[in-house]
N, C-alpha and C positions, 0 to 999 in steps of 0.2 A: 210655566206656572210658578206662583212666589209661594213663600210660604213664609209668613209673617208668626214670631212665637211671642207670644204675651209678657209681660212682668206680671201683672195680676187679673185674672179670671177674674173676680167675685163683681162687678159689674154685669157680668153677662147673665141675659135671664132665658127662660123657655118658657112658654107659655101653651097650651092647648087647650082651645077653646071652639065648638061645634064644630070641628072633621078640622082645623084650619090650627098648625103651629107656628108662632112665631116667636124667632131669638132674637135679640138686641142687648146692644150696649149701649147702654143713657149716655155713660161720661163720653160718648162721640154720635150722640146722635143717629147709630147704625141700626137696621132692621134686616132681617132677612124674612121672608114670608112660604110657605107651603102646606101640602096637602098631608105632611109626615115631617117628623121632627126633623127625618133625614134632609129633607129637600130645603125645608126653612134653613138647616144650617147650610150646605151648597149656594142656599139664595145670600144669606149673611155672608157668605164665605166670596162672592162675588162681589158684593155692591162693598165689602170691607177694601177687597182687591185694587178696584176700579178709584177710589176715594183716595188709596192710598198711592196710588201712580198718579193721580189727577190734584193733589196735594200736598202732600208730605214730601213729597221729590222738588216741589215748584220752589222759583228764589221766594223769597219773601217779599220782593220789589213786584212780580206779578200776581200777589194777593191781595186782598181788600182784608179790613182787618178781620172779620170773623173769619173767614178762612185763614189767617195766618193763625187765630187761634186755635181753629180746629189743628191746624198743622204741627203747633204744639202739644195740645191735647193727645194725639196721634204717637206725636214720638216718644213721649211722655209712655204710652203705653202698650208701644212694641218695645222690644228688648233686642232683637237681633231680626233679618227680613233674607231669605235666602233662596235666590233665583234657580230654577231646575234646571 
């Protein structure tokens, strides 16, 4: 498991709307989805995981440009990333 720590939260939202929460972070385009705030954040806390091993790690030479932006975007707003 990684564990990715922020420079700054205030991007990230929560939302609960008829039985169904959802977290995201705009400045990357992330959602996570569930039945409880709990689970949307596990679902965010997955698809952040997955994004961030499938981009952030890649060269830049195997990116098209918006992904080499998100990849910026990314590092820009993790601070430190530390494998279990």
């Amino acid at each position: 498991m990684t564990t990715a720590k922020l420079r700054n939260s205030t991007g990230n939202s929560l939302r609960i709307s008829g039985g169904k929460s959802v977290t995201r972070y705009k400045a990357v385009g992330i959602e996570g989805y569930g039945r409880s705030e709990q689970e949307a954040l596990e679902s965010f806390a997955d698809v952040f995981s997955a994004t961030w091993d499938w981009i952030a790690t890649a060269r830049d030479s195997e990116l098209g440009g918006e992904a080499r932006e998100l990849k910026r975007e990314l590092r820009a707003l993790v601070a430190a990333v530390e494998a279990a």
